[in-house]
N, C-alpha and C positions, 0 to 999 in steps of 0.2 A: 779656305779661300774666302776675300771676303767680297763685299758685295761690287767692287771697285772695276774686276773684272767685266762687267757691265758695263762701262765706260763709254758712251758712244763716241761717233766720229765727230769733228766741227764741221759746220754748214756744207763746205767747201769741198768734203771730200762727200757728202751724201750725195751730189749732184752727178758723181761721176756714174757709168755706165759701161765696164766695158765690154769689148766685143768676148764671144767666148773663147777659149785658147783650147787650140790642140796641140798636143804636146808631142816630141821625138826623140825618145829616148839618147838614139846616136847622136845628136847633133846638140843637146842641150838648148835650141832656141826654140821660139814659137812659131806655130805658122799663121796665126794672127798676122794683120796689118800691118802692125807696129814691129819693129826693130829691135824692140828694149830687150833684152835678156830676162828669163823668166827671173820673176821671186818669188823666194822660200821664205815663209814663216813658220816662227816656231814659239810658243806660247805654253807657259810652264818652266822655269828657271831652279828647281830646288836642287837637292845633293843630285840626283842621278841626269837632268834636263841642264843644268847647267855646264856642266860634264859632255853631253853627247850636245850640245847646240856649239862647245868650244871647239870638237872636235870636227865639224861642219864646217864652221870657218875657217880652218885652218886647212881642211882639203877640198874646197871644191872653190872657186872663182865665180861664184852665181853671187848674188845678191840674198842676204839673211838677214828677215827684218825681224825682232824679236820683241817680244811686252811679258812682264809679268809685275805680280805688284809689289816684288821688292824691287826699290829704285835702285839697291846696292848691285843686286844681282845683274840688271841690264847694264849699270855702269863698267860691271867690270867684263863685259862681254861686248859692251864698243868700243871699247878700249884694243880688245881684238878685231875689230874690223864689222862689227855689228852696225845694224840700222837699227833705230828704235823706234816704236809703234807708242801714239799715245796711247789705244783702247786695242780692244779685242776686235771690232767693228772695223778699224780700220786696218788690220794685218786680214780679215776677211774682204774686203774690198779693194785691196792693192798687190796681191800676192797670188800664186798661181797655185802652188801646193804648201799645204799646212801642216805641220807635226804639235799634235800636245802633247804635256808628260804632265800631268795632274795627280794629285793624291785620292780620289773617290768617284764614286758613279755621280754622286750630286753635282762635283765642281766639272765632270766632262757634262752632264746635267747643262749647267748653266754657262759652261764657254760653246761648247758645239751644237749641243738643241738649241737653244736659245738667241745663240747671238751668229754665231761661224754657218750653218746651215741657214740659217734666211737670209742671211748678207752675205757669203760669195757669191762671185760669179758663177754662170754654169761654165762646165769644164774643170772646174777646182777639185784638186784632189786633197780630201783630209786625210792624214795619216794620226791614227791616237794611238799611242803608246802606255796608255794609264793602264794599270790592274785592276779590271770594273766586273761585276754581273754581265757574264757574257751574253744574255738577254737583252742587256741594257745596248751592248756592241753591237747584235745584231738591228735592233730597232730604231738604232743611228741610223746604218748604213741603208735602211729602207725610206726612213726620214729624208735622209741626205738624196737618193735615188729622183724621191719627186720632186727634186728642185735642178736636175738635171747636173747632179756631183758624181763624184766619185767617191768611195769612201773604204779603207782597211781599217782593221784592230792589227797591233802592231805592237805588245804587250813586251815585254824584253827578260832575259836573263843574264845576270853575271854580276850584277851588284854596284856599287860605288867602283870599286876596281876596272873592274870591266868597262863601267862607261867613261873612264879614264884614260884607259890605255887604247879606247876604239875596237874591244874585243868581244861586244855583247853578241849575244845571240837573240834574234826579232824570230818570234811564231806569227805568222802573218796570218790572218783573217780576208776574205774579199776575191774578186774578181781575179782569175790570173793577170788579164792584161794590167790591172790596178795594182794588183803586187808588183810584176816587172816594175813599173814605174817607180811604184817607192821604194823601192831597191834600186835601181838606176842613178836618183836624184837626190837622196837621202842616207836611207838605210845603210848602203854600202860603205859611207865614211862614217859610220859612226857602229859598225859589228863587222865582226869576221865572218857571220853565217845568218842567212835567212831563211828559214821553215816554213814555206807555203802549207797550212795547214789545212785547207777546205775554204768554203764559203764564209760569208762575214760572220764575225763572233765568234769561230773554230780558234781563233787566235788564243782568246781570252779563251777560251776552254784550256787550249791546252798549259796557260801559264796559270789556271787557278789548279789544274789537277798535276800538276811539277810541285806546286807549293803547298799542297794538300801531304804530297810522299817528304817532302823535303822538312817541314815542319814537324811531321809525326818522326822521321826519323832522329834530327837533331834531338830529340826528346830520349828513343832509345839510345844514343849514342853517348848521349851527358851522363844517363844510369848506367849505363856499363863503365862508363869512363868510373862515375863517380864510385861505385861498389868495388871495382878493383883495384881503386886507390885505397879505399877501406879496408880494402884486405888485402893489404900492405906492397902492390904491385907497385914496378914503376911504370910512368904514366906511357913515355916512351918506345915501352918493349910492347906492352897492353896492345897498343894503337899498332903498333908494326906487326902482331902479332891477327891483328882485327883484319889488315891490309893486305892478310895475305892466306886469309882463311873465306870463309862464308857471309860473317859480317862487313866486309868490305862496302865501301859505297864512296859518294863524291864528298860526304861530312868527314869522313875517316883520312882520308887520301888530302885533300885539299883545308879542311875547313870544321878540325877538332875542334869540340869545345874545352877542352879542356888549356889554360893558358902551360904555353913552353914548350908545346908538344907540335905545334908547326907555329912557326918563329913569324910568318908571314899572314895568319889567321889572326882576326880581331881579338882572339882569345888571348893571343900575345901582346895586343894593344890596349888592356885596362875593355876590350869589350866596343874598340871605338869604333868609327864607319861601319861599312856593310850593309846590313838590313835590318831594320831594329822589332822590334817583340812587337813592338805594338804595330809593322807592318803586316807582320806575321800574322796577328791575330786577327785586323780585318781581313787580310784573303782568307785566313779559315771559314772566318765568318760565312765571305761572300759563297766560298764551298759548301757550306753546309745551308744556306739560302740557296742556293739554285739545284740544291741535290731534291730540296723541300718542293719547287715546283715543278721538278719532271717525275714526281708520283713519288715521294719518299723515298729516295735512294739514301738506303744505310751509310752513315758515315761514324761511326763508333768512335774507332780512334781519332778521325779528324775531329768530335765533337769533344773528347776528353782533351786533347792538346790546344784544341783554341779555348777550353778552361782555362790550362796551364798557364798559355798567354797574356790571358784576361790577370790571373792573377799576379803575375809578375809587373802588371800596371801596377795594383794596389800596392806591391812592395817597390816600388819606384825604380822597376827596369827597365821600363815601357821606349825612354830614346837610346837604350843601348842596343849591342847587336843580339841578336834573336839566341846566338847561341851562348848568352850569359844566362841561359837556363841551367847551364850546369854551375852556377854560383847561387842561383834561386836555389835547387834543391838542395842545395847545402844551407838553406836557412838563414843565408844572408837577404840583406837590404842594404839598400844605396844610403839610406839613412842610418842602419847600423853599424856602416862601412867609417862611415862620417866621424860618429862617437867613436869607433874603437880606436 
């Protein structure tokens, strides 16, 4: 993200002040002074944010003011019935509840510490959806607290897909009454299921340890796949055979890596959408960092698979989907790919 985010408001909109909003879930308006119907911002537009802010538009009748700093991306999302924000400053000063979907702890770092918690209003509720250091989630939501906010982690599962079809699953972090809300106003048009998981940053816990099991497994999953086509299995019978024994799981059943073996998995798309290696291997990362400050908590396997990851960068996997590790350990590169 670059620095542009930062963006302040013009004169015009610094001078405003408004009163605080209370908000009600059944009725969708404020009980504020004013009349106006609440607004939603939503701030972060890439593959999965631009995805769950279309699908907001298209179900709910509030007002979605949106900013991120491709201008391609806002354009094609007023195009659906979007407001556009010049700055980050001014979706914080104009807007009643806030959803971000950011790539790192740095860039929720410099949109929510920095700019969205000292410039909302009190009564504003943030809703962050990034995958961060769930340390980092909690120490928001304490931040956000003494400026008279509300604040959830709001972390998602289900991938490009999912935030496509409106089917993600949100592990919520925060206050109950502050979940209800973002699931009221939000959440609900944009997943099928929300997991009130505990206090803030519980959220982000439980989507770094989903992604901790899910990454280490895709990893057994490719070696098995990969060893029984070696020994001369079909890939087909292997995987149905996996599906209906002990090795089963949600990689086998939904999301082989092996390509032709489910026709609807990236692995049957050349490797394309989903989740790619090199997301992969920041949440490992960020798992094996926060395992480090609650007293060394062992993570072996997590620690050998976010190698794996890491090196599937140097062999140029890094934007494809996470389960083109089972084309990595066959010794390919995207550059090798290229020549043959």
């Amino acid at each position: 993200m670059t620095s542009s985010f930062l963006c302040r408001t013009p004169p015009f909109l610094r001078d405003r002040t408004p009163d605080p909003l209370v908000i009600t879930t059944s009725r969708h308006q404020s009980t504020s002074n004013s009349s106006s119907p609440i607004k939603m911002g939503f701030i972060g537009l890439g593959q999965m944010g631009s995805r769950m802010a279309s699908n907001l538009l298209s179900k709910t009748d509030l007002p979605v003011v949106i900013y991120d700093t491709n201008p391609k991306a806002m354009a094609i999302l007023q195009g659906k019935g979007a407001r556009l924000a010049s700055s980050v400053e001014e979706i914080a000063q104009t807007t009643q509840i806030i959803m971000t979907m950011l790539p790192a702890t740095q860039h929720v770092e410099a949109v929510v510490g920095q700019v969205l918690i000292p410039h909302a209003k009190a009564g504003t509720l943030l809703i962050d959806g990034s995958t961060i250091d769930p340390t980092a989630s909690k120490a928001f939501a304490a931040q956000a607290l003494t400026r008279g906010l509300e604040m959830v982690d709001a972390p998602v599962s289900g991938g490009i897909g999912g935030a496509e079809a409106g089917t993600l699953t949100f592990m919520v972090g925060g206050e109950a009454k502050s979940v209800e809300k973002a699931e009221a106003f939000i959440l609900k048009h944009m997943g099928k299921k929300v997991v009130h998981c505990g206090g803030p940053g519980t959220g982000a816990v439980a989507k770094i340890c989903n992604n901790l099991v899910l990454g280490v497994n895709m990893i057994g999953v490719a070696e098995a796949m990969r060893l029984g086509v070696a020994l001369g299995m079909d890939p087909l019978i292997l995987n149905g055979v996996l599906n209906s024994s002990s090795g089963r799981s949600w990689v086998t059943e939904l999301y082989n890596p092996c390509p032709g073996v489910i026709p609807s998995a990236p692995s049957s798309n050349d490797y394309q959408g989903g989740f790619t290696s090199r997301l992969m291997q920041k949440d490992l990362g960020i798992a094996g960092d926060v395992a480090n400050k609650v007293g060394g908590v062992p993570l072996p396997l997590g620690a050998v698979a976010q190698q794996v990851y890491a090196l599937m960068q140097v062999a140029g996997w890094g934007g494809k989907d996470f389960s083109s590790v089972y084309k990595f350990l066959e010794g390919a590169s995207i550059e090798g790919k290229r020549k043959g």
